[in-house]
C-alpha positions in Angstrom: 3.4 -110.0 -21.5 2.8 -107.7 -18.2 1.9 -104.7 -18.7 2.0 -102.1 -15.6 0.0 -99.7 -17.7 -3.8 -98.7 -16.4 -6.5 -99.6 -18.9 -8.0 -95.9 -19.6 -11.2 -96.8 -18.2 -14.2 -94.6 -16.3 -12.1 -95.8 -13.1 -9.1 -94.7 -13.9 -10.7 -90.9 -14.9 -12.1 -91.2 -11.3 -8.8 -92.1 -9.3 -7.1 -89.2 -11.3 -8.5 -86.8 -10.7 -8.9 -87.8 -6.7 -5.2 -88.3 -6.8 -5.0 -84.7 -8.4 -6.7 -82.7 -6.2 -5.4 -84.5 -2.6 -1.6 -83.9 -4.3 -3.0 -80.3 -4.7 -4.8 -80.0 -1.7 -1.3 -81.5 0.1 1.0 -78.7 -1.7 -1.2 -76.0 -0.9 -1.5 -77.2 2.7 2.5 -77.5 3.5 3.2 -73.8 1.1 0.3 -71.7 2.2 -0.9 -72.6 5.6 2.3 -74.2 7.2 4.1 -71.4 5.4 7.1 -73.8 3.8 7.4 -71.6 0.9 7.8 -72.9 -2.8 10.7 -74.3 -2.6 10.6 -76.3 0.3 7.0 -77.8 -1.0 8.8 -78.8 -3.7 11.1 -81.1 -2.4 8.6 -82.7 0.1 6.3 -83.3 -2.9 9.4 -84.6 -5.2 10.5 -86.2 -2.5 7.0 -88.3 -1.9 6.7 -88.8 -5.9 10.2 -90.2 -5.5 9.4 -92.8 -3.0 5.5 -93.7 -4.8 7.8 -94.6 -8.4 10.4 -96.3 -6.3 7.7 -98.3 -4.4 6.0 -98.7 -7.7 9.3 -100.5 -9.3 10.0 -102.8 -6.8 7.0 -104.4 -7.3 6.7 -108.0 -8.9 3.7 -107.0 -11.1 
């Protein structure tokens, strides 16, 4: 059976916590420095975690 779940592995703890801290690094950069605000930030970030699970569904496996 396919399984589209990650194997909790050393490599997985790595590209975690990378993916954490550029989607942190991203939210801070469009709300603090570009001055967006909360709100806006929120929907461009939803908006890009939107596409990522859409892309992520259409795959084949």
């Amino acid at each position: 059976m396919l399984n589209r779940v990650p194997e909790v592995t050393i490599y997985f703890w790595i590209i975690k916590v990378l993916a954490t801290t550029v989607g942190e690094t991203a939210a801070d950069f469009l709300s603090a420095t570009l001055k967006l605000g909360l709100g806006v930030t929120s929907y461009i970030m939803s908006s890009v975690l939107l596409i990522a699970l859409l892309n992520q569904f259409k795959l084949k496996s």
